[in-house]
ZAMAR-617471 format. One record per residue (C-alpha): x, y, z; residue number from 1. Coordinates in nm, 2 decimals, decimal comma. Last residue first. Layout:
residues N
       x       y       z    i
       X       Y       Z  NUM
...
//
This chain:
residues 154
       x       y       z    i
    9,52   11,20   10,91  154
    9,14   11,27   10,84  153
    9,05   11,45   10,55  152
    8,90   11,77   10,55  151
    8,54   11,84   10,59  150
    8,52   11,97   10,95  149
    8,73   12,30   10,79  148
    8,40   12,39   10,54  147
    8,21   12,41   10,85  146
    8,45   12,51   11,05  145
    8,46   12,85   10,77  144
    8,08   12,87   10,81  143
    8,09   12,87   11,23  142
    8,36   13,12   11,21  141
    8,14   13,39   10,95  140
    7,89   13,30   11,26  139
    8,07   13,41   11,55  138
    8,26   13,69   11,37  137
    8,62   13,84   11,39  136
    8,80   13,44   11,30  135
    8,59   13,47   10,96  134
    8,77   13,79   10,90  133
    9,09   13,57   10,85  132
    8,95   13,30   10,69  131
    8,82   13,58   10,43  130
    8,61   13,33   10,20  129
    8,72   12,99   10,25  128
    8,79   12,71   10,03  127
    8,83   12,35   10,02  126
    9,05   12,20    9,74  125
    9,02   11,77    9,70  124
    9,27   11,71    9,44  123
    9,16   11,47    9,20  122
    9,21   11,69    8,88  121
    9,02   11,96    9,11  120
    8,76   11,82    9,35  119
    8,57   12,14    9,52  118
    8,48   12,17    9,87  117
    8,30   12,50    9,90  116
    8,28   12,83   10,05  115
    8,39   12,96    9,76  114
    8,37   12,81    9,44  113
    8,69   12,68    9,21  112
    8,62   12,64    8,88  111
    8,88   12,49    8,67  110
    9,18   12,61    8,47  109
    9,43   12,46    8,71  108
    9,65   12,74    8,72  107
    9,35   12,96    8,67  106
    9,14   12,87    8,97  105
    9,47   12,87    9,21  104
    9,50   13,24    9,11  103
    9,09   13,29    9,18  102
    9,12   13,07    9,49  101
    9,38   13,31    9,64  100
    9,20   13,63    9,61   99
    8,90   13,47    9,77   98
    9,08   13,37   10,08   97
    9,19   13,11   10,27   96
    9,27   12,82   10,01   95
    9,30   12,47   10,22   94
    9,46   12,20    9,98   93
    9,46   11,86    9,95   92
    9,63   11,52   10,03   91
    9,99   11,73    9,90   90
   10,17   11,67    9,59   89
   10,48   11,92    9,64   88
   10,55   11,94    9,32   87
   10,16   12,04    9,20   86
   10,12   12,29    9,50   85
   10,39   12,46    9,33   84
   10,32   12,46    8,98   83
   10,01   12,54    9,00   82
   10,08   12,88    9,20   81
   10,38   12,95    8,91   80
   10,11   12,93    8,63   79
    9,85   13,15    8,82   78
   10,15   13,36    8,86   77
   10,28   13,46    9,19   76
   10,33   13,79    9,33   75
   10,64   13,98    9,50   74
   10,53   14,23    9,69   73
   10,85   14,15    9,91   72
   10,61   14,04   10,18   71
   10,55   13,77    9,93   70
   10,16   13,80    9,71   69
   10,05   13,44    9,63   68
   10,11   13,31    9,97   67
   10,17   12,93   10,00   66
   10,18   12,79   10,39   65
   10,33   12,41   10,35   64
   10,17   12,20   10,60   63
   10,19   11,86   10,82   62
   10,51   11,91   10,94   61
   10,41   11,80   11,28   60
   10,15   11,58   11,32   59
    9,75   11,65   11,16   58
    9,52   11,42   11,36   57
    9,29   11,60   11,27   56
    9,23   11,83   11,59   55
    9,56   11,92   11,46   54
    9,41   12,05   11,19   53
    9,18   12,27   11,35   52
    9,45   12,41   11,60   51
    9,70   12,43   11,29   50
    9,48   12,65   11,09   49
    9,34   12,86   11,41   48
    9,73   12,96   11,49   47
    9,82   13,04   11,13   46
    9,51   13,28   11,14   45
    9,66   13,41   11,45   44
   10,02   13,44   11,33   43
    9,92   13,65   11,02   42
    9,90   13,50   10,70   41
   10,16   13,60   10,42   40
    9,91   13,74   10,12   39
    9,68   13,57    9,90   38
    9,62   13,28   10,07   37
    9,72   12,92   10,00   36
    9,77   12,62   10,23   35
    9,91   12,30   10,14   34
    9,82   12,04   10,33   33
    9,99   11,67   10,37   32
   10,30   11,85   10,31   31
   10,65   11,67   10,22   30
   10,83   12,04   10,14   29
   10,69   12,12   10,46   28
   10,66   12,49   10,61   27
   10,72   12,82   10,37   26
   10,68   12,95   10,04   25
   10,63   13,27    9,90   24
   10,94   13,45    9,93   23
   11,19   13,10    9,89   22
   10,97   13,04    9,55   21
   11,25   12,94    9,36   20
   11,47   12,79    9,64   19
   11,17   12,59    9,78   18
   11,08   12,50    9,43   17
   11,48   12,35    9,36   16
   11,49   12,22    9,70   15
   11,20   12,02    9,58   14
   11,41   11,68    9,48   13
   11,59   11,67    9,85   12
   11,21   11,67    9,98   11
   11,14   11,38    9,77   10
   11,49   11,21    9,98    9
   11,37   11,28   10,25    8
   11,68   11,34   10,50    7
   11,96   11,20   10,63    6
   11,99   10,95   10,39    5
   12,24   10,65   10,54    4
   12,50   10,51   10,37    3
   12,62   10,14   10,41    2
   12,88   10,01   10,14    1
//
């Protein structure tokens, strides 16, 4: 008998997580970045994030945006947050803000600096400090590139 899938079958297995976390999730379910901040980012933060990344190489689909608080007010647990980014196994993760990496810190009970690259059970994190300001100042947007020109290659 011939069948075809009509869709990922990995992303079939996350509708569960998508479903879950419907508030606070949104983008690819078969990301090669996962992006966390602490609230829903605006569209000109999202805009800089997929310019730099499709610098990259990045295609289409290549992120899942994670916000720890939902428009709802909604928030995350530390617990929930690793959870997430865990199922959906991405190359790494870009955390925007400060608030973010502290949540993502405690999921994975390991230190996560800011303004840094930081390997985390072999998950290459790199962290901003207000990406969103950073886009208000010349210099604060030369740091967060800085950080940016690090990530892997698609």
């Amino acid at each position: 008998m011939n069948s075809t899938i009509k869709s990922n079958i990995f992303e079939e297995s996350l509708q569960p997580i998508r479903r879950k976390y419907a508030a606070h999730l949104q983008g690819s379910l078969s990301p090669f970045v996962v992006v966390c901040s602490n609230r829903p980012l605006s569209e000109k933060v999202v805009s800089a994030i997929k310019a730099s990344c499709e610098s990259f190489g990045y295609k289409e689909d290549w992120a899942a945006y994670v916000s720890v608080a939902s428009e709802e007010g909604n928030i995350l647990s530390s617990e929930d947050l690793f959870t997430i980014v865990e199922a959906l196994d991405p190359k790494c993760v870009l955390v925007t803000d400060v608030s973010a990496a502290k949540v993502l810190s405690l999921g994975y009970k390991a230190s996560i600096k800011v303004n840094d690259v930081c390997d985390v059970l072999g998950l290459e994190v790199f962290v901003l400090e207000d990406f969103g300001k950073a886009l208000e100042s010349s210099a604060d947007k030369q740091k967060a590139w800085a950080i940016l020109k690090k990530m892997p290659r698609a």
